[in-house]
Backbone as XML, in Angstrom:
<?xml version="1.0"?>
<chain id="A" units="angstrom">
  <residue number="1" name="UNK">
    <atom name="N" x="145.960" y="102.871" z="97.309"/>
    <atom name="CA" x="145.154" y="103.671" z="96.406"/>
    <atom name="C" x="145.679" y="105.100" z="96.404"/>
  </residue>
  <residue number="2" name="UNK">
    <atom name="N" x="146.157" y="105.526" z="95.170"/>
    <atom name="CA" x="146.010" y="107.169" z="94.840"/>
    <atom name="C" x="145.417" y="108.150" z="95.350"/>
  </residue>
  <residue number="3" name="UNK">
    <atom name="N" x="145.557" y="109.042" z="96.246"/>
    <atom name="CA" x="144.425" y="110.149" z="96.585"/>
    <atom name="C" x="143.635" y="110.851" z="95.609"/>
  </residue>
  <residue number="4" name="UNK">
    <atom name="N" x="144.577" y="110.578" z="94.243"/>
    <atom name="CA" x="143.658" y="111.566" z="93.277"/>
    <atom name="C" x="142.541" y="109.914" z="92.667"/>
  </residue>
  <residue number="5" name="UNK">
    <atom name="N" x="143.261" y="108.569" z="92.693"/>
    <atom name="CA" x="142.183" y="108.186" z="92.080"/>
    <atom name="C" x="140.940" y="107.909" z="93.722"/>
  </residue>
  <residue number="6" name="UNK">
    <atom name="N" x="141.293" y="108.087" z="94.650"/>
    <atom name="CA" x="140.074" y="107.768" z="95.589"/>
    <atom name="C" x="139.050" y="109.254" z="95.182"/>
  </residue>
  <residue number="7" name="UNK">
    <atom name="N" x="139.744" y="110.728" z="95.093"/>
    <atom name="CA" x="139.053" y="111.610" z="94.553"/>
    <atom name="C" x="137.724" y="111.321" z="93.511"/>
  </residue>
  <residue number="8" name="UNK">
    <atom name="N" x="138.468" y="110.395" z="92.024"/>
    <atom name="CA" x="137.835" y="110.063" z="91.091"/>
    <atom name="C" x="136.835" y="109.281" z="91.597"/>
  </residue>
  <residue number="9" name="UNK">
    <atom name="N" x="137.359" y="108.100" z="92.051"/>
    <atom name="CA" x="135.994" y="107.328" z="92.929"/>
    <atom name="C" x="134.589" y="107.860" z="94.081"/>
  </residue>
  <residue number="10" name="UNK">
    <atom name="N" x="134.648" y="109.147" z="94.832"/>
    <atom name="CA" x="134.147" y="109.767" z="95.537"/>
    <atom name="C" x="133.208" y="110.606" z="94.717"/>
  </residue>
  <residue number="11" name="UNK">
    <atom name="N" x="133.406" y="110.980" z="93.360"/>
    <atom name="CA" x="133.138" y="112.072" z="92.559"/>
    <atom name="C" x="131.807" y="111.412" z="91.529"/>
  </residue>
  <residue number="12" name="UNK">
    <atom name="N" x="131.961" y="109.843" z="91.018"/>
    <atom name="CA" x="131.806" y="109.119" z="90.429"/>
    <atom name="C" x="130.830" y="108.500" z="91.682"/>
  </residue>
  <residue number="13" name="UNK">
    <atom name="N" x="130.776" y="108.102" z="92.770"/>
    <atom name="CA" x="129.796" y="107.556" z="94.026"/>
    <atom name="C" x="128.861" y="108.717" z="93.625"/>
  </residue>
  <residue number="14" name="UNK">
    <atom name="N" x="129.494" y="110.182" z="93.854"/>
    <atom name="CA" x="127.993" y="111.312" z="94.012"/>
    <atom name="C" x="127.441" y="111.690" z="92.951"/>
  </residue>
  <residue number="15" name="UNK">
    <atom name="N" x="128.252" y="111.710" z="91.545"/>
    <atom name="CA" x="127.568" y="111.748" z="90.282"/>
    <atom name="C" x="126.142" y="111.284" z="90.388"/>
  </residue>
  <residue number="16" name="UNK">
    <atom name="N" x="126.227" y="109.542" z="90.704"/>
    <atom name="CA" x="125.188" y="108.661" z="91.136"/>
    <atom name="C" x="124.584" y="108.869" z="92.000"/>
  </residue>
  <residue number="17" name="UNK">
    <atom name="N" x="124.990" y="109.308" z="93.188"/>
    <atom name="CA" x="123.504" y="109.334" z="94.445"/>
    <atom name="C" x="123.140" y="110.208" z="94.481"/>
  </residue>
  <residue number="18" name="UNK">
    <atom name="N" x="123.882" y="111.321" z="94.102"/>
    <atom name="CA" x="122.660" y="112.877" z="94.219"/>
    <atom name="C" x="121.841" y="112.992" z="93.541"/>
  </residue>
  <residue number="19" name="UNK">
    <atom name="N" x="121.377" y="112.607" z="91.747"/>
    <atom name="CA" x="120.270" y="112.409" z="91.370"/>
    <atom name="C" x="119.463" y="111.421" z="91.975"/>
  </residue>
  <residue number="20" name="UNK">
    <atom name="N" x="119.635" y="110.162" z="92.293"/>
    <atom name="CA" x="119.216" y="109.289" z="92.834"/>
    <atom name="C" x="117.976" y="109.781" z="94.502"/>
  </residue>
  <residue number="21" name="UNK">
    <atom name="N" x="119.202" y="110.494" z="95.137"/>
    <atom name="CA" x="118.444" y="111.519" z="96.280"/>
    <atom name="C" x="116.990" y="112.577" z="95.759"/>
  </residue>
  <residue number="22" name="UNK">
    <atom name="N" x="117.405" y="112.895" z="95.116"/>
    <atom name="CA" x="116.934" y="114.075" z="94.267"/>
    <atom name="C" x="115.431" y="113.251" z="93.826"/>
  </residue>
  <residue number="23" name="UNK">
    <atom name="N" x="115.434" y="112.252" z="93.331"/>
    <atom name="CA" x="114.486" y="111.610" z="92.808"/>
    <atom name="C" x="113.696" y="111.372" z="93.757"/>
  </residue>
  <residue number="24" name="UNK">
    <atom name="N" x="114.353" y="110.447" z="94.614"/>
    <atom name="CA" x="113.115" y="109.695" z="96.352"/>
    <atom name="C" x="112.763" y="111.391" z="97.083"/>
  </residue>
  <residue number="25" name="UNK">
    <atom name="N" x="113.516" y="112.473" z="96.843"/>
    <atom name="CA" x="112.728" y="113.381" z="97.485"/>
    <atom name="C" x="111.574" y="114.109" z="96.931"/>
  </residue>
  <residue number="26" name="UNK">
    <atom name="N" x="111.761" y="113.960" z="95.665"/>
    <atom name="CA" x="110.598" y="114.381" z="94.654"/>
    <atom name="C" x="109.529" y="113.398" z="94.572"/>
  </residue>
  <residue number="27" name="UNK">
    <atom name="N" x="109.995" y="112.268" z="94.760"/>
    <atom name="CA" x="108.932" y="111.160" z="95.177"/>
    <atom name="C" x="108.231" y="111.536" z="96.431"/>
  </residue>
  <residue number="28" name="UNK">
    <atom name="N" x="108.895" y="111.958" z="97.468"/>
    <atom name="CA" x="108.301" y="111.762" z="98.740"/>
    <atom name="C" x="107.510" y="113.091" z="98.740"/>
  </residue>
  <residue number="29" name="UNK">
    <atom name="N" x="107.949" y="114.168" z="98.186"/>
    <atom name="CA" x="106.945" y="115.411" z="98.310"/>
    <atom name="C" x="105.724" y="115.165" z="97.013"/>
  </residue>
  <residue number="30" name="UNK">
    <atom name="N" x="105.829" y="114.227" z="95.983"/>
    <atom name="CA" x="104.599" y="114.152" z="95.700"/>
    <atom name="C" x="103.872" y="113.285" z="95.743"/>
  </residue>
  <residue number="31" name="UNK">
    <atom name="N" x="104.189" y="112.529" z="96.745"/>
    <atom name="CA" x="103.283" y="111.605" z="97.536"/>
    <atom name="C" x="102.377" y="112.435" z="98.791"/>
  </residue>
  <residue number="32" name="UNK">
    <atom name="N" x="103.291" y="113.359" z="99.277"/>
    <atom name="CA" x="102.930" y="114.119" z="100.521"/>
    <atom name="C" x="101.752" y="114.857" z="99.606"/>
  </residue>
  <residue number="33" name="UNK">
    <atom name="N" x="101.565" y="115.786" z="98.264"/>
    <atom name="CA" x="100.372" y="115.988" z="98.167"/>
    <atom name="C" x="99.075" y="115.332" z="97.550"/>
  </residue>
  <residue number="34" name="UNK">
    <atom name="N" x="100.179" y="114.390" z="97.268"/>
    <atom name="CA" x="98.780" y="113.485" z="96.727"/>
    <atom name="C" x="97.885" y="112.947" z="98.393"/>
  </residue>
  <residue number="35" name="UNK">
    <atom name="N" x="98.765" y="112.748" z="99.300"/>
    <atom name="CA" x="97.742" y="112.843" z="100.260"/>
    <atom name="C" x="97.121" y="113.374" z="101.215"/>
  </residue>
  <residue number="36" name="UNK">
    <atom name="N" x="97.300" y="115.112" z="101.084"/>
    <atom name="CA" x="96.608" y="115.968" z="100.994"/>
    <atom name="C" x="95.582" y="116.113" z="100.222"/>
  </residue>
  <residue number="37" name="UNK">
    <atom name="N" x="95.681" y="116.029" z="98.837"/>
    <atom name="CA" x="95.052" y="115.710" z="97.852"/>
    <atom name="C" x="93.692" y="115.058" z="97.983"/>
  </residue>
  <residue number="38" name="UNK">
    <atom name="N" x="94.010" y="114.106" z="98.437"/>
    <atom name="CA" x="92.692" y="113.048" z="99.075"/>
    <atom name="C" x="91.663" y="113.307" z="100.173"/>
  </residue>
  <residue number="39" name="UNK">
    <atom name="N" x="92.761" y="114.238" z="100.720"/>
    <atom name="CA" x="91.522" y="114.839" z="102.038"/>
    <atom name="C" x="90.579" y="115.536" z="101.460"/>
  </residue>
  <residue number="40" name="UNK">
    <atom name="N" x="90.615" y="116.008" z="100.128"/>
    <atom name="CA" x="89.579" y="117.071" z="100.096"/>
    <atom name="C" x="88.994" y="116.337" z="98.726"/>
  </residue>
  <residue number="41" name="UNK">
    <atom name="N" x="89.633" y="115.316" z="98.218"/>
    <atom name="CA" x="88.469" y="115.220" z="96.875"/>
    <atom name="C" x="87.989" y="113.520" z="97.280"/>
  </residue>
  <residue number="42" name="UNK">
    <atom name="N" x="88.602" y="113.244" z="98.491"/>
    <atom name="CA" x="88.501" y="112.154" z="98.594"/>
    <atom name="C" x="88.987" y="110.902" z="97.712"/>
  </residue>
  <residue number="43" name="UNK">
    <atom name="N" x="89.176" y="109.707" z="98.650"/>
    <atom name="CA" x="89.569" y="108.471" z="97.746"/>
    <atom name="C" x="89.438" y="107.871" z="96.416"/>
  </residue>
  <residue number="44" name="UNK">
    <atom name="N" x="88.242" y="107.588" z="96.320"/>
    <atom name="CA" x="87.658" y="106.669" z="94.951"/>
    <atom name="C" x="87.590" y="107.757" z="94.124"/>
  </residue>
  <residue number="45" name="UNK">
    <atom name="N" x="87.350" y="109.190" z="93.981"/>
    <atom name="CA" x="88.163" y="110.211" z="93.143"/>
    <atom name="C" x="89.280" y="110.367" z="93.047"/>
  </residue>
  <residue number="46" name="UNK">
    <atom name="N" x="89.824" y="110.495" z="93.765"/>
    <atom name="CA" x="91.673" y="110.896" z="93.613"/>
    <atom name="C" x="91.981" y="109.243" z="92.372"/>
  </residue>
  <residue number="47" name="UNK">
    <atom name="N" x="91.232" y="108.593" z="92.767"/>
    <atom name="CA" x="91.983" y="106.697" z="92.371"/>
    <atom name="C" x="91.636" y="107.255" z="91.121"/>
  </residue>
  <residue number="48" name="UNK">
    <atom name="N" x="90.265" y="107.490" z="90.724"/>
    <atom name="CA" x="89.635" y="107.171" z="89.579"/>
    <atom name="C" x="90.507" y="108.278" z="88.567"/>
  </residue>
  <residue number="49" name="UNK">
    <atom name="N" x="90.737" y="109.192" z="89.326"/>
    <atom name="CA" x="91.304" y="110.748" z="88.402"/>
    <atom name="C" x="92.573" y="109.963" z="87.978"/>
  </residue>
  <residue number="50" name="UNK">
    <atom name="N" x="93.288" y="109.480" z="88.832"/>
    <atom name="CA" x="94.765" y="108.728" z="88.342"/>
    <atom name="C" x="95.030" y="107.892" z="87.654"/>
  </residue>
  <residue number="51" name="UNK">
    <atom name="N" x="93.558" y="107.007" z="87.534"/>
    <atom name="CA" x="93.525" y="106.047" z="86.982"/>
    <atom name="C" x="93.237" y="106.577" z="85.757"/>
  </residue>
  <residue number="52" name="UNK">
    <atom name="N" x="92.646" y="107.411" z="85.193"/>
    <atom name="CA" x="92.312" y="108.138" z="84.246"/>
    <atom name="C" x="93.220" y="108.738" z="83.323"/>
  </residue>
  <residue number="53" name="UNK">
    <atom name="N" x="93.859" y="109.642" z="84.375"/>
    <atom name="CA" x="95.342" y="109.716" z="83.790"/>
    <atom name="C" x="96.569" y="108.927" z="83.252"/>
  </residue>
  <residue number="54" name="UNK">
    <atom name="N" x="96.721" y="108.124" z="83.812"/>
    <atom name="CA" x="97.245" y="106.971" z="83.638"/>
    <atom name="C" x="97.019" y="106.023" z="82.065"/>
  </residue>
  <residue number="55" name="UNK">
    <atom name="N" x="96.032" y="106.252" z="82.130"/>
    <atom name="CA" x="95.057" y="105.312" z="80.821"/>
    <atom name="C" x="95.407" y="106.139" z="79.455"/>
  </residue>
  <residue number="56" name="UNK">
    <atom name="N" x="95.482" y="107.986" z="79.530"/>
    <atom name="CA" x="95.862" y="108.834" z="78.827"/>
    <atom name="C" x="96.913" y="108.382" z="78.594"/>
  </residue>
  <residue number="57" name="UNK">
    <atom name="N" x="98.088" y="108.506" z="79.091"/>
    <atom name="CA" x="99.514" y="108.658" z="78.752"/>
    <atom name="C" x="100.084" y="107.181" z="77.705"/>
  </residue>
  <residue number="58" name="UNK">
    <atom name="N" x="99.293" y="106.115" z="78.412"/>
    <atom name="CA" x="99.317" y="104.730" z="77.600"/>
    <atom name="C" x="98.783" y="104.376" z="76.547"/>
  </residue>
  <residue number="59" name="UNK">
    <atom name="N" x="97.746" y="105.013" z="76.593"/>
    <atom name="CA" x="96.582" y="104.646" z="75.448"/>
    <atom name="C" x="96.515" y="103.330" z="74.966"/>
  </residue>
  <residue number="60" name="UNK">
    <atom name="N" x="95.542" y="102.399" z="75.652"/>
    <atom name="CA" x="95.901" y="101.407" z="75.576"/>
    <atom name="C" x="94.875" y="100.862" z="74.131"/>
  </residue>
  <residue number="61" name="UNK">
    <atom name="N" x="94.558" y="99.490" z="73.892"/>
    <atom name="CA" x="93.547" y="99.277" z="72.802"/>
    <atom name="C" x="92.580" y="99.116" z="73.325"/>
  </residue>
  <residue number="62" name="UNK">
    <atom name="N" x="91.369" y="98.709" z="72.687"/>
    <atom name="CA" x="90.222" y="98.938" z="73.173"/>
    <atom name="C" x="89.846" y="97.509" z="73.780"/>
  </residue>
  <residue number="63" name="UNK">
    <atom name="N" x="90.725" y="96.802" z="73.378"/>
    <atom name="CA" x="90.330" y="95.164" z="73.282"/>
    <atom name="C" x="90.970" y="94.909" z="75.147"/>
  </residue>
  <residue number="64" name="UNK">
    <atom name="N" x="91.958" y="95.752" z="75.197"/>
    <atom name="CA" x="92.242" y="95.352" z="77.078"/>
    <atom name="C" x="91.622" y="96.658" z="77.923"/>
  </residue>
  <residue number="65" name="UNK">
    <atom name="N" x="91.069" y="97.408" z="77.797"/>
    <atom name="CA" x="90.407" y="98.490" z="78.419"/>
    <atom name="C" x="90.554" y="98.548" z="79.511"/>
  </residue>
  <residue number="66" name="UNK">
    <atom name="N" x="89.517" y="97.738" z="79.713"/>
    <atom name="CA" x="88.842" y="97.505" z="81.383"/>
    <atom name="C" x="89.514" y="96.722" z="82.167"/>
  </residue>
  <residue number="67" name="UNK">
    <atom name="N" x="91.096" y="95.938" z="81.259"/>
    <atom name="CA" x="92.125" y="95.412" z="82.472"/>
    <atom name="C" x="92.678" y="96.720" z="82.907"/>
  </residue>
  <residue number="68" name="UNK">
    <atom name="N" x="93.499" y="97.420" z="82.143"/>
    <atom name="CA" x="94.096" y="98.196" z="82.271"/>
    <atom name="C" x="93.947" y="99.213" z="83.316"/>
  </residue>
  <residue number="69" name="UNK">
    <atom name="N" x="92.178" y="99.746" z="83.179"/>
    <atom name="CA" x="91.781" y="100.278" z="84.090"/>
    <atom name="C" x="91.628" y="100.203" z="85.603"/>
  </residue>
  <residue number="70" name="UNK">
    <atom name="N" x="91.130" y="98.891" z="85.668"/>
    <atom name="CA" x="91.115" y="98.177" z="86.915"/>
    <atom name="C" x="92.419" y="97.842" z="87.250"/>
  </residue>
  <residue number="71" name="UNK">
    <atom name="N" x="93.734" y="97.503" z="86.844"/>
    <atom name="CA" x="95.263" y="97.529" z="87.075"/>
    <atom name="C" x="95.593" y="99.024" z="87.313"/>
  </residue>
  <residue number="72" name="UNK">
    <atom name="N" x="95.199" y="100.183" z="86.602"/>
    <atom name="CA" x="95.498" y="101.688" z="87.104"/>
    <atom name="C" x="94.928" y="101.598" z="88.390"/>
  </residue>
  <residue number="73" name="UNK">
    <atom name="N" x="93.511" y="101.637" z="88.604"/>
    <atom name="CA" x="93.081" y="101.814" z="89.863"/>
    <atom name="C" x="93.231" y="100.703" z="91.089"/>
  </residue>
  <residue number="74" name="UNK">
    <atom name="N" x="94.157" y="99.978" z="90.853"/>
    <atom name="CA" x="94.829" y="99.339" z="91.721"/>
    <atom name="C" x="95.963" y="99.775" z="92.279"/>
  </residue>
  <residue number="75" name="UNK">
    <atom name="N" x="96.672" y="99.626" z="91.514"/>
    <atom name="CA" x="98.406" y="100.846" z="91.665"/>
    <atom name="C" x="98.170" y="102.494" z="91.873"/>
  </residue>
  <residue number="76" name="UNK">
    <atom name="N" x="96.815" y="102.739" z="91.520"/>
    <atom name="CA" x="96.805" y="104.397" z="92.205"/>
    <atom name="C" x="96.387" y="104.309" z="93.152"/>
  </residue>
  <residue number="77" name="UNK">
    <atom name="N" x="95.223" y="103.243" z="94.102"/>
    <atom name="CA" x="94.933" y="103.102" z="95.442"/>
    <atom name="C" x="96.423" y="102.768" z="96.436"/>
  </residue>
  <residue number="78" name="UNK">
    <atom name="N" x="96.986" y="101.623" z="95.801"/>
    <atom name="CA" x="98.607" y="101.743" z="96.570"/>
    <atom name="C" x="99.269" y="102.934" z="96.816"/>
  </residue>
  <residue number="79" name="UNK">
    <atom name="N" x="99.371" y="103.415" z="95.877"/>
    <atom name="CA" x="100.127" y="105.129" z="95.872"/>
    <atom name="C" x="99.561" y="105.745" z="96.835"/>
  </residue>
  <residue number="80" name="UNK">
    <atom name="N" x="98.333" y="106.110" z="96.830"/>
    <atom name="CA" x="97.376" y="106.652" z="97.957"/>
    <atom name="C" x="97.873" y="106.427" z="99.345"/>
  </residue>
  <residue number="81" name="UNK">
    <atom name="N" x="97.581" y="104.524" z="99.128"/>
    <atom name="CA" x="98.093" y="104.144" z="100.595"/>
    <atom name="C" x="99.588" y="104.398" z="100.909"/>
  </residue>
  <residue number="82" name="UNK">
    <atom name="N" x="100.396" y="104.434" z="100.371"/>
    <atom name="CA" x="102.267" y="105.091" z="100.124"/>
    <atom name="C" x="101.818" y="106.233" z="100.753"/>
  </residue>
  <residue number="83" name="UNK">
    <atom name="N" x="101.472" y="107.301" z="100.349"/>
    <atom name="CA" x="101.290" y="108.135" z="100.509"/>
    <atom name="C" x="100.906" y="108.843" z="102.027"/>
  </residue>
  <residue number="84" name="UNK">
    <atom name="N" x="99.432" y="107.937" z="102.127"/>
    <atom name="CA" x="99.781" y="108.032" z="103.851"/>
    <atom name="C" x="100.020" y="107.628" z="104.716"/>
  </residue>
  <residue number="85" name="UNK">
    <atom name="N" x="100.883" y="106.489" z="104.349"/>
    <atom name="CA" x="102.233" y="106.417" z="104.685"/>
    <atom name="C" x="103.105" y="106.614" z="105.711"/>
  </residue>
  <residue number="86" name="UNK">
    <atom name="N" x="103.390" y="108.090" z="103.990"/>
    <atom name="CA" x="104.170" y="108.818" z="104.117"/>
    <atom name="C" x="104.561" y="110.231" z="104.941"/>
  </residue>
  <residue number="87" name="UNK">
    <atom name="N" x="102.771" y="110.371" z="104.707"/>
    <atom name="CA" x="102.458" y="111.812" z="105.368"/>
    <atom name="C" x="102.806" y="111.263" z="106.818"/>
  </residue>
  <residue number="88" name="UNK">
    <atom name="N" x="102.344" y="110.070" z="107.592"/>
    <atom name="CA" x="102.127" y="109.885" z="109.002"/>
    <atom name="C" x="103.564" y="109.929" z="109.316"/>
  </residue>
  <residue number="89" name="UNK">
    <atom name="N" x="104.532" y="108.888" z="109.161"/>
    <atom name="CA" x="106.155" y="109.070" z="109.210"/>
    <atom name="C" x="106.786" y="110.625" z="110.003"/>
  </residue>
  <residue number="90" name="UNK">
    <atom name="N" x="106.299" y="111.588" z="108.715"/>
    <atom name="CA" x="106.286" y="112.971" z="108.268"/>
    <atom name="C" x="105.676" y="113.288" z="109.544"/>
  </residue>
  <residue number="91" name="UNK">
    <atom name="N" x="104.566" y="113.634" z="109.590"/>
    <atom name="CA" x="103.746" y="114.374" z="110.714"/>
    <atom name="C" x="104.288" y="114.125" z="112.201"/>
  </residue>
  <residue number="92" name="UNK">
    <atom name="N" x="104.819" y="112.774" z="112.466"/>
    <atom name="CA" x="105.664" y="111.838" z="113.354"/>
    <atom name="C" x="106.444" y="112.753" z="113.817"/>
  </residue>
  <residue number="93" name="UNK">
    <atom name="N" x="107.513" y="112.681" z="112.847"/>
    <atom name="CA" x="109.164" y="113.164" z="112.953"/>
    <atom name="C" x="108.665" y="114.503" z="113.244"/>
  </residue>
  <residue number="94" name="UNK">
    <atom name="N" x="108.224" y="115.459" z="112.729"/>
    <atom name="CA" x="107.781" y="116.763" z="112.956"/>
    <atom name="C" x="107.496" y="117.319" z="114.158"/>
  </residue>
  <residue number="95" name="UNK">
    <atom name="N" x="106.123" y="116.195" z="114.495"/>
    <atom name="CA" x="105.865" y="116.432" z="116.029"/>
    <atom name="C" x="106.853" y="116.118" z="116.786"/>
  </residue>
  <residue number="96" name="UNK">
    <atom name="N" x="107.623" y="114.700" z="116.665"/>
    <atom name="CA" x="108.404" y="115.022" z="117.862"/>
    <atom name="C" x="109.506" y="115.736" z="117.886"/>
  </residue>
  <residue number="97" name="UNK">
    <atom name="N" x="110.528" y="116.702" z="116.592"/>
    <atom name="CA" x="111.603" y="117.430" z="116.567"/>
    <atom name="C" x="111.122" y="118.724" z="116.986"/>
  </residue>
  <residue number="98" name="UNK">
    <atom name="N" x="109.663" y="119.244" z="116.886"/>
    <atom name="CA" x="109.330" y="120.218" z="117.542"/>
    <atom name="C" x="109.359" y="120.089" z="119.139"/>
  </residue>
  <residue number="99" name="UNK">
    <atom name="N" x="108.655" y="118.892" z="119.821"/>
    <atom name="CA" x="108.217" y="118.680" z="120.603"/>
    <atom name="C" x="109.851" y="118.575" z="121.760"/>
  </residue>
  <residue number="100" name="UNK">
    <atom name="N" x="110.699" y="117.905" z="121.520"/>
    <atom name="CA" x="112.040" y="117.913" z="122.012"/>
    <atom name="C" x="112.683" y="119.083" z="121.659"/>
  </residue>
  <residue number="101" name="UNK">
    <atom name="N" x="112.357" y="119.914" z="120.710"/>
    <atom name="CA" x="113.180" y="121.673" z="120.696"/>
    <atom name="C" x="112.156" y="122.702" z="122.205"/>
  </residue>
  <residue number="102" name="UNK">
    <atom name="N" x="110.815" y="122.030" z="122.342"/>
    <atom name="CA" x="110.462" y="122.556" z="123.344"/>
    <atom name="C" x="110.484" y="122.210" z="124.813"/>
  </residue>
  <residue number="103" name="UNK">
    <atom name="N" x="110.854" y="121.127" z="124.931"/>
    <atom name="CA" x="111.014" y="120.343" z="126.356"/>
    <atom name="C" x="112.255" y="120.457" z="126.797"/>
  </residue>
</chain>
């Protein structure tokens, strides 16, 4: 292989994974406040608000409504649960990279 075409190939790998990165970290920080989020407005609000939202952006007919709804507030309770997760993982790694910079 060419050094300039392994170049091309290396260039063409990160084209692809740095948005890709970019994305799961924007995922993971807004998962992190969505479950913050929850501590203070609580669960079956946070669901219902998402689910709400959710229903906006689709606009569904009137004739599937109440699937739709009950399918939002299914997949926004998952998210929730993703979420803390995510935060615990998080809070994890934290405590212990602090905890070994002090020991």
């Amino acid at each position: 292989m060419d050094p300039q075409d392994f170049v091309i190939w290396i260039i063409r790998i990160l084209k692809w994974l740095i948005p890709a990165l970019i994305r799961v970290a924007i995922f993971t920080f807004q998962c992190l406040a969505l479950s913050f989020l929850t501590w203070w407005r609580g669960v079956p609000a946070t669901v219902r608000r998402i689910a709400q939202q959710w229903l906006e952006i689709i606009n569904p007919d009137s004739e599937h409504d109440e699937f739709f709804y009950k399918a939002a507030c299914v997949v926004a309770f998952l998210t929730v649960v993703v979420a803390w997760v995510i935060s615990a993982f998080v809070t994890v790694w934290l405590v212990r990279w602090i905890w070994f910079r002090i020991v």
